[in-house]
C-alpha beads as a LAMMPS data file, in Angstrom:
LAMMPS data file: protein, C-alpha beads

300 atoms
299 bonds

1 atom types
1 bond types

-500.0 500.0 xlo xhi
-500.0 500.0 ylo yhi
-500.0 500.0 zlo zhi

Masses

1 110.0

Atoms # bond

1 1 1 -191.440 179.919 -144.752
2 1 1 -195.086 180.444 -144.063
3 1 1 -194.389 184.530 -145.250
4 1 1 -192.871 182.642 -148.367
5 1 1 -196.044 180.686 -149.098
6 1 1 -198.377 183.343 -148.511
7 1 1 -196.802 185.883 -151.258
8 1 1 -194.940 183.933 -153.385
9 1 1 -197.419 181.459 -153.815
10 1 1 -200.948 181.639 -152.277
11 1 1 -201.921 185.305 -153.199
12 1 1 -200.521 185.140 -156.563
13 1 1 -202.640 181.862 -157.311
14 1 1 -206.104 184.159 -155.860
15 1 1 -205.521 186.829 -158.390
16 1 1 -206.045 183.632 -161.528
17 1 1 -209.187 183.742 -162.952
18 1 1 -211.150 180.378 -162.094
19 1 1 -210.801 179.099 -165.304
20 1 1 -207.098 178.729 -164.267
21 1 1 -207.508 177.648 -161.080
22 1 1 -209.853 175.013 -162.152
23 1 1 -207.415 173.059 -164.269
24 1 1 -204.477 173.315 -161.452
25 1 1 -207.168 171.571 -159.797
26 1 1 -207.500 168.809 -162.379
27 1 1 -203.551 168.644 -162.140
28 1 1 -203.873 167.857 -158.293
29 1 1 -206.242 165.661 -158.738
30 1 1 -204.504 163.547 -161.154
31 1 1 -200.855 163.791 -159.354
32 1 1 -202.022 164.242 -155.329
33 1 1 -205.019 161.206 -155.665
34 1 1 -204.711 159.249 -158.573
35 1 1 -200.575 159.220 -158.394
36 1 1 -199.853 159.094 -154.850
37 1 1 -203.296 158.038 -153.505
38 1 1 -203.775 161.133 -151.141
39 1 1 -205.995 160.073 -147.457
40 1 1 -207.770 157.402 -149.636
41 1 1 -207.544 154.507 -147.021
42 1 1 -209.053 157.103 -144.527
43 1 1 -211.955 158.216 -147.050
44 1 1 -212.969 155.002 -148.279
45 1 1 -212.945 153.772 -144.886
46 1 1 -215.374 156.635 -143.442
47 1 1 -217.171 156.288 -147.039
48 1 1 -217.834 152.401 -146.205
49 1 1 -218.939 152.982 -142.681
50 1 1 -221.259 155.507 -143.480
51 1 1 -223.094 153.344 -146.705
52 1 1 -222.793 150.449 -145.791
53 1 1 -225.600 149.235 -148.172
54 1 1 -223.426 150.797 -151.662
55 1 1 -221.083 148.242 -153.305
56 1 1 -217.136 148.402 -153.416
57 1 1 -217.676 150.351 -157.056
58 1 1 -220.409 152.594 -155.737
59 1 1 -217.825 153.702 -152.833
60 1 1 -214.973 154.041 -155.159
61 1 1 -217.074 156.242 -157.084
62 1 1 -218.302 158.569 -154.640
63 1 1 -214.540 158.960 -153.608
64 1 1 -213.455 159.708 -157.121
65 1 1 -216.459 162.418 -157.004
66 1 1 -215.406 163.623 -153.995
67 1 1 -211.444 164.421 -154.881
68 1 1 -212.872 166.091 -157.979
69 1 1 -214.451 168.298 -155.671
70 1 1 -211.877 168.476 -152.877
71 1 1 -209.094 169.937 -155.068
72 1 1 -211.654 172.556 -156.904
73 1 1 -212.504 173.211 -152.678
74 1 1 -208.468 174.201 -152.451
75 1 1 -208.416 176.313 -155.374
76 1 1 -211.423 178.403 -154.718
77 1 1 -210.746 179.006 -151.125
78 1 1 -207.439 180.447 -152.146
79 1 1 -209.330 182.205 -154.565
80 1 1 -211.638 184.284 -151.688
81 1 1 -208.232 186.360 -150.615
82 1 1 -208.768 188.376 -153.547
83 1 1 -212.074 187.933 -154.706
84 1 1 -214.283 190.584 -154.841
85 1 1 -217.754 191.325 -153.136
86 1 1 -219.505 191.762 -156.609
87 1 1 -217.880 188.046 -158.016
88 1 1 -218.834 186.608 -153.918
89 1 1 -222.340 187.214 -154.639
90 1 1 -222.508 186.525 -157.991
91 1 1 -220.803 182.929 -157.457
92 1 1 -222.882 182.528 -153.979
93 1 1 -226.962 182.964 -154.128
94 1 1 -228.615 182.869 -150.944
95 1 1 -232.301 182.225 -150.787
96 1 1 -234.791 182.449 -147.442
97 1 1 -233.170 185.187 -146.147
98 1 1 -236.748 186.657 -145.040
99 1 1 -236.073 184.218 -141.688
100 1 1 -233.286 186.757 -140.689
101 1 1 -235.164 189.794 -141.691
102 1 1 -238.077 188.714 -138.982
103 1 1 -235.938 187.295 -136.186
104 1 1 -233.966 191.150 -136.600
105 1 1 -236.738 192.821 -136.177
106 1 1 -237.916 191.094 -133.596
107 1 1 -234.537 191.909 -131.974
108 1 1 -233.315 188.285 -131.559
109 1 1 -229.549 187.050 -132.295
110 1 1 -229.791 184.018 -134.357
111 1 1 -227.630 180.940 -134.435
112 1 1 -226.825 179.426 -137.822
113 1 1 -225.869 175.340 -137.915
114 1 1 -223.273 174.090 -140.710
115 1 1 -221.017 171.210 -141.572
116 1 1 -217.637 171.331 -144.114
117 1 1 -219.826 170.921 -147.541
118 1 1 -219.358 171.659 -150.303
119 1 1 -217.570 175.449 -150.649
120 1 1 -218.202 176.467 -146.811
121 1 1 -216.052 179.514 -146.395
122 1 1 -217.580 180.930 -150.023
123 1 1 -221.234 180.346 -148.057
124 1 1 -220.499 181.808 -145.085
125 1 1 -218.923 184.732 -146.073
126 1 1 -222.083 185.125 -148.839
127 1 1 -224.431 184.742 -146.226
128 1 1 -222.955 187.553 -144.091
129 1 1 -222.821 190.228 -146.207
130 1 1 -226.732 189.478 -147.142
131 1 1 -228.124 189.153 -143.568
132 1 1 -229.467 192.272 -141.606
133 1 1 -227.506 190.928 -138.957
134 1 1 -223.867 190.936 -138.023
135 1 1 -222.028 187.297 -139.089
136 1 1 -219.963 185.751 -136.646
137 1 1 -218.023 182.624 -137.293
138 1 1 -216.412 180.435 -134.445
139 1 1 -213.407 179.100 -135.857
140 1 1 -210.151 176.792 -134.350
141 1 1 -206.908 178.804 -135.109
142 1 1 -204.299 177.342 -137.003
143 1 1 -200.827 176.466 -135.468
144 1 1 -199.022 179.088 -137.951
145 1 1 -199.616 182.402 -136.275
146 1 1 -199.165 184.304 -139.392
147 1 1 -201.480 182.033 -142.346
148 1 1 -203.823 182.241 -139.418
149 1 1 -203.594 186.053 -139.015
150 1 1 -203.913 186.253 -142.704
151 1 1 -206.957 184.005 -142.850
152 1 1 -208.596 185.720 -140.924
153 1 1 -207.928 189.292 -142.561
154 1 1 -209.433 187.328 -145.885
155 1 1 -212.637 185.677 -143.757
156 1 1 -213.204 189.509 -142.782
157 1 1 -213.262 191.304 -145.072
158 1 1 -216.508 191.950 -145.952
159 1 1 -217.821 192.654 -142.191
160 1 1 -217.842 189.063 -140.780
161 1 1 -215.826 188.618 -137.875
162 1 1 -214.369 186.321 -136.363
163 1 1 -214.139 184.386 -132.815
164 1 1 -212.147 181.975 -131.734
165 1 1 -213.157 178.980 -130.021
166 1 1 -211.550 180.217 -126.793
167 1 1 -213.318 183.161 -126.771
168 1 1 -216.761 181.978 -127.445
169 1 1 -218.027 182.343 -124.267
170 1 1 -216.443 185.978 -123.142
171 1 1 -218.092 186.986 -126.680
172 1 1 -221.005 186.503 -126.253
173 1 1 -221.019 187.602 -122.309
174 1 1 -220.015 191.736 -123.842
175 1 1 -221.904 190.846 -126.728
176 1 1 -225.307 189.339 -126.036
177 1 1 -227.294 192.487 -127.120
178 1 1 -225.921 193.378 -130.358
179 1 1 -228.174 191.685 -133.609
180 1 1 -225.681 188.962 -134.436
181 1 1 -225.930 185.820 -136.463
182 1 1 -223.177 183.266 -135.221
183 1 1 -222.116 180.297 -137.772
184 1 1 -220.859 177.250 -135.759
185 1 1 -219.274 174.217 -137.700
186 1 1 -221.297 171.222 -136.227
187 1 1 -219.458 168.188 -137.529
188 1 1 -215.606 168.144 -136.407
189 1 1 -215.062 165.919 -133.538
190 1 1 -214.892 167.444 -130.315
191 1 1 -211.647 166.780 -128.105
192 1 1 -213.562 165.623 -125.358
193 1 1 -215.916 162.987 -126.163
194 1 1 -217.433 163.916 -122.461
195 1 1 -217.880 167.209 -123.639
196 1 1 -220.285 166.103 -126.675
197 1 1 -223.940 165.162 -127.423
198 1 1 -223.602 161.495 -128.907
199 1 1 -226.202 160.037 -131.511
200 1 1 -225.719 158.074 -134.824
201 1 1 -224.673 159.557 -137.438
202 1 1 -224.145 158.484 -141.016
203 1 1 -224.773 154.529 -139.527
204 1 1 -222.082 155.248 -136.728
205 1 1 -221.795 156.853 -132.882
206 1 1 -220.813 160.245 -133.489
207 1 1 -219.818 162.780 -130.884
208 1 1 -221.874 166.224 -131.437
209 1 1 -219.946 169.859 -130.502
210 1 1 -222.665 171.147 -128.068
211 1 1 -221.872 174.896 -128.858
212 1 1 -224.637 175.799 -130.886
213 1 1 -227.697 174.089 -128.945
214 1 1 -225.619 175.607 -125.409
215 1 1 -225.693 179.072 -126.751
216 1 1 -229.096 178.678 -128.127
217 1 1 -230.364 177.879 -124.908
218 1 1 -228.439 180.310 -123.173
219 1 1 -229.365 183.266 -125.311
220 1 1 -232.813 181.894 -126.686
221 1 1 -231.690 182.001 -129.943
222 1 1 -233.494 180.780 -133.084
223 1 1 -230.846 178.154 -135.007
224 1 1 -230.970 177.899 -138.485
225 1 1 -229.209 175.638 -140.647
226 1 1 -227.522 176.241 -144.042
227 1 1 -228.273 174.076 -146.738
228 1 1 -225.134 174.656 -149.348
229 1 1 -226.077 173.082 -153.099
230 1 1 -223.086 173.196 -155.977
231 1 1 -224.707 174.073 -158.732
232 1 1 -221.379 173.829 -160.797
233 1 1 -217.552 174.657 -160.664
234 1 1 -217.562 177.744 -158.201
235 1 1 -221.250 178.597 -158.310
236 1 1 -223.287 177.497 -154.671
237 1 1 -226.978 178.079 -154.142
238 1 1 -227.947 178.448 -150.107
239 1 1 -230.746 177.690 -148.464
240 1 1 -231.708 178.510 -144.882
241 1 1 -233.807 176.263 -143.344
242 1 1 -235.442 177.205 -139.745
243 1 1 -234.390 174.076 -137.432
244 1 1 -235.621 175.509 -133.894
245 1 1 -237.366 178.577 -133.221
246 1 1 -238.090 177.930 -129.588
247 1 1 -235.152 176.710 -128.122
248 1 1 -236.354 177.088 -124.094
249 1 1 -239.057 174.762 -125.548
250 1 1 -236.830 171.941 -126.102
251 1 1 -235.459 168.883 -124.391
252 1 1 -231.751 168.625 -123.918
253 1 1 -229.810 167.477 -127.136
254 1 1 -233.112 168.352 -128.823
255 1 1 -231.532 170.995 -130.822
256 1 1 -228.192 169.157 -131.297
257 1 1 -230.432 166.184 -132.778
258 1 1 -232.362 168.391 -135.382
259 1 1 -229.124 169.917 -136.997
260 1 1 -227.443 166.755 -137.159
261 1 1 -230.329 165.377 -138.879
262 1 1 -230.245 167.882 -140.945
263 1 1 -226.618 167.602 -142.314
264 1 1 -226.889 164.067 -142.775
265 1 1 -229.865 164.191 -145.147
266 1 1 -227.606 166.512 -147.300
267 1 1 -224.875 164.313 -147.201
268 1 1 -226.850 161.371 -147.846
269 1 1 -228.654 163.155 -151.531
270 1 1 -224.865 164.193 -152.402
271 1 1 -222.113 162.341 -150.524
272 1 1 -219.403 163.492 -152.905
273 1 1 -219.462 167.157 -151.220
274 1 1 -218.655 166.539 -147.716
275 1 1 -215.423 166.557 -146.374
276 1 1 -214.650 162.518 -145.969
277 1 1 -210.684 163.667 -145.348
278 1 1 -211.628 164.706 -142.080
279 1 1 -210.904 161.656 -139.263
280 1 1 -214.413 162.367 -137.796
281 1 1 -214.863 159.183 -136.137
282 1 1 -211.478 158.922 -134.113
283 1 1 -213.303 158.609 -130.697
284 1 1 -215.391 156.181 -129.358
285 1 1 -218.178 156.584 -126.548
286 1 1 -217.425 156.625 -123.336
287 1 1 -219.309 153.863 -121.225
288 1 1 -220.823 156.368 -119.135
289 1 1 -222.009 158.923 -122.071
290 1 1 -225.455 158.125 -123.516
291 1 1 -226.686 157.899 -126.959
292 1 1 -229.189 160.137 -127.252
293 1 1 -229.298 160.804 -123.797
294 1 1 -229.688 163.869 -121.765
295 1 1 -226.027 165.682 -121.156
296 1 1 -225.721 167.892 -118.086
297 1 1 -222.949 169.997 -119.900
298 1 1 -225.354 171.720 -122.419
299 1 1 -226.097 173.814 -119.371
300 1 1 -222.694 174.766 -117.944

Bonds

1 1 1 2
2 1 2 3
3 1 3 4
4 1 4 5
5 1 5 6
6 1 6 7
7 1 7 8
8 1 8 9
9 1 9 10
10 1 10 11
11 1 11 12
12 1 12 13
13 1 13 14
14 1 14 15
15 1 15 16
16 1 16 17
17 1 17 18
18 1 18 19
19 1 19 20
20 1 20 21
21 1 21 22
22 1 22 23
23 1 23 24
24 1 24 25
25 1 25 26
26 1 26 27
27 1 27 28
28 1 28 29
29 1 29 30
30 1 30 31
31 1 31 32
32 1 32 33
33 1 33 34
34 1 34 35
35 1 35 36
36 1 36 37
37 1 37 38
38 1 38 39
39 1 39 40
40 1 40 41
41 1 41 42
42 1 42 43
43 1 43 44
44 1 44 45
45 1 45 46
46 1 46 47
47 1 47 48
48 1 48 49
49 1 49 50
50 1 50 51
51 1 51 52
52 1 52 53
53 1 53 54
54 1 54 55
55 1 55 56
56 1 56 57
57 1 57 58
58 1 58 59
59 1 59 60
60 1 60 61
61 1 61 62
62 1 62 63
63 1 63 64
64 1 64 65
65 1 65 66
66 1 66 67
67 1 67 68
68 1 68 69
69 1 69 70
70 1 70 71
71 1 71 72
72 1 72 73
73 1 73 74
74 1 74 75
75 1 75 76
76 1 76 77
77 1 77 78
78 1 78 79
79 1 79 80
80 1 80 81
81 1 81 82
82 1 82 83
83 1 83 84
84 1 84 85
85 1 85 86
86 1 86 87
87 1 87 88
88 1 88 89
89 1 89 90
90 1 90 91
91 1 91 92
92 1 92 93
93 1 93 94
94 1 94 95
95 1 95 96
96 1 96 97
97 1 97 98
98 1 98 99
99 1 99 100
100 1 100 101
101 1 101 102
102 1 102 103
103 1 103 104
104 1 104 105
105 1 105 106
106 1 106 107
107 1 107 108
108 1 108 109
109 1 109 110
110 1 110 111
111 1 111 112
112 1 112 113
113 1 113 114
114 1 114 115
115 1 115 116
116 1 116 117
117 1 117 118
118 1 118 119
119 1 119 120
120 1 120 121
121 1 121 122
122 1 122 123
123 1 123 124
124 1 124 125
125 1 125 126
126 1 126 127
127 1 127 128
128 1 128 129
129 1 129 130
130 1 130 131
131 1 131 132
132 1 132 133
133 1 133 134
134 1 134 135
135 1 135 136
136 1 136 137
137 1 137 138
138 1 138 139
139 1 139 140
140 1 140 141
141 1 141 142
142 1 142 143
143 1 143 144
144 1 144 145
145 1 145 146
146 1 146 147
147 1 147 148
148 1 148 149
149 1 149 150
150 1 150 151
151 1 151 152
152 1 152 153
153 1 153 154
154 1 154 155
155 1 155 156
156 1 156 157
157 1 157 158
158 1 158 159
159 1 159 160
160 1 160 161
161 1 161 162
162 1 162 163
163 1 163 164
164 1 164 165
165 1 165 166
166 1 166 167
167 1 167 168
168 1 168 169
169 1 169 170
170 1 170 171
171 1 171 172
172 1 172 173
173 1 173 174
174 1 174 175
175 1 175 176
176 1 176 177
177 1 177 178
178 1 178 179
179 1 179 180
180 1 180 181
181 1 181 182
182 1 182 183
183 1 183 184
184 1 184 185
185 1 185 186
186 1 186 187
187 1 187 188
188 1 188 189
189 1 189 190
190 1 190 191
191 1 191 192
192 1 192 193
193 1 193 194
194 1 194 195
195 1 195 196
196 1 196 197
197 1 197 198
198 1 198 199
199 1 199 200
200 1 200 201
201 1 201 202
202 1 202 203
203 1 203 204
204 1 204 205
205 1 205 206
206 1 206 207
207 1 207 208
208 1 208 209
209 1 209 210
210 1 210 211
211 1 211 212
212 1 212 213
213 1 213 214
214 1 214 215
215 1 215 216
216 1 216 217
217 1 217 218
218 1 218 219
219 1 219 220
220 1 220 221
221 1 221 222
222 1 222 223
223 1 223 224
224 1 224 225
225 1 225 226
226 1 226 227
227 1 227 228
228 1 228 229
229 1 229 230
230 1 230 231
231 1 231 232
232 1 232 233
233 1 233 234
234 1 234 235
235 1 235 236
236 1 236 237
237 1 237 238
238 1 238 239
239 1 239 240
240 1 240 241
241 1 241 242
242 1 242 243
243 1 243 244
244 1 244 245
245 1 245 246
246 1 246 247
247 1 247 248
248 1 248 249
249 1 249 250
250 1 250 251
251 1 251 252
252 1 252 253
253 1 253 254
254 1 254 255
255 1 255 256
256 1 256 257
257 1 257 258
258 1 258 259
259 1 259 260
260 1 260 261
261 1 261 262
262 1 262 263
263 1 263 264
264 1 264 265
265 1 265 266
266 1 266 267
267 1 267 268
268 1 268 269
269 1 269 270
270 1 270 271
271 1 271 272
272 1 272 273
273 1 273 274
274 1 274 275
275 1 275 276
276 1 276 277
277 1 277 278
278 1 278 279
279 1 279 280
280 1 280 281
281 1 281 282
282 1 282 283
283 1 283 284
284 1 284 285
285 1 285 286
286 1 286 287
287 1 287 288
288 1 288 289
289 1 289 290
290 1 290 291
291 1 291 292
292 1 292 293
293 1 293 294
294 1 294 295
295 1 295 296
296 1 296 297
297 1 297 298
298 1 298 299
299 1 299 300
């Protein structure tokens, strides 16, 4: 079934033009949200916790925003398994990329910090073919062997490649000399809320994946975050924006703090963007995990 999907239907929808693409996504928003009311009671219920100073019709709107955006998000990520490199960059501008020209030749990996905003896999793939170093993205495997294997091919092939979670820590073991720029998504929830730097986030106690301040600390490398602005149906702007150059100079959860704070600024100026589908708050502290608080498995 999944073989089905992939040819029959996925990679002849990433060979439309956008223009195409753009109105199935105006179709899906009309049937899959406004018809049959698609994850709404889980978006409007993260949207409320996270503002809770907006109105009932200032939430509704931001959600309304939002699913205008998520389906054009579906469309144009099927869209990157044929896309070329010349329409990637035109569609994706990167600014600030003179912090990864320094940090390379100064010889330093570099660590880059991102949440699920706006188009995400268009950035990151943008981003790597720009950057004098290598891109590396962490990423969770799907279930289905084969749309995973296929992801993947698409994710790579421009030069980025691609680690799993499970392998994060063999990788960069053989790999710790080689000039490499790793992306790690910073806002899923982790499975173990032990595991996890807790602070507030977006008004609520949010469990932070510790990957990208443990590697930084490991491997003193710089982390820089990427700021990803829509400028309109499948156009993004990105800006990098240095969040710790010194990371043996920190406390612990320093670094986890600053990105955090980061991402939740952008979210704040354009809510509609993020991915409010997600069920990011589905764990709750544990009594003995502090907010803010120092967290002894940064260092193992």
């Amino acid at each position: 079934m999944s073989r089905i999907l992939y040819y029959l239907i996925l990679l002849p929808l990433s060979r439309l033009p956008f223009g195409v693409l753009h109105k199935l996504a105006d179709f899906l928003y009309w049937v899959l949200y406004r018809g049959f009311g698609y994850r709404t009671k889980v978006v409007l219920k993260n949207l409320r916790n996270s503002f809770p100073d907006k109105n009932e019709q200032e939430i509704r709107a931001i959600a309304d925003e939002f699913y205008r955006f998520f389906f054009d998000l579906i469309v144009e990520t099927i869209r990157l398994f044929s896309m070329s490199k010349e329409e990637l960059l035109e569609r994706c501008r990167v600014n600030d990329i003179e912090v990864f020209d320094r940090y390379a030749r100064e010889g330093k990996q570099v660590i880059i910090a991102g949440g699920h905003y706006c188009n995400w896999e268009l950035a990151a793939m943008a981003i790597c073919i720009q950057i004098p170093h290598t891109g590396v993205a962490i990423y969770h495997p799907l279930k289905n062997k084969f749309l995973n294997e296929k992801l993947q091919q698409s994710r790579s092939r421009f030069g980025m490649e691609m680690v799993p979670t499970r392998d994060v820590k063999t990788f960069y073991a053989e790999n710790h000399q080689r000039s490499i720029a790793t992306i790690f998504g910073t806002d899923q929830a982790p499975s173990n809320p032990h595991n996890a730097y807790w602070t507030m986030f977006l008004n609520q106690e949010t469990p932070v994946f510790l990957g990208a301040e443990r590697y930084a600390l490991q491997y003193d490398c710089p982390v820089i975050f990427l700021k990803v602005k829509r400028l309109k149906r499948g156009y993004l702007e990105v800006n990098a924006e240095l969040v710790c150059a010194e990371p043996h100079q920190t406390q612990v959860g320093e670094i986890s703090e600053a990105h955090t704070r980061v991402l939740e600024k952008v979210i704040q100026e354009r809510p509609e963007y993020w991915l409010w589908t997600h069920r990011r708050w589905k764990r709750t502290r544990p009594a003995e995990m502090p907010l803010h608080g120092v967290v002894d498995q940064v260092n193992n």
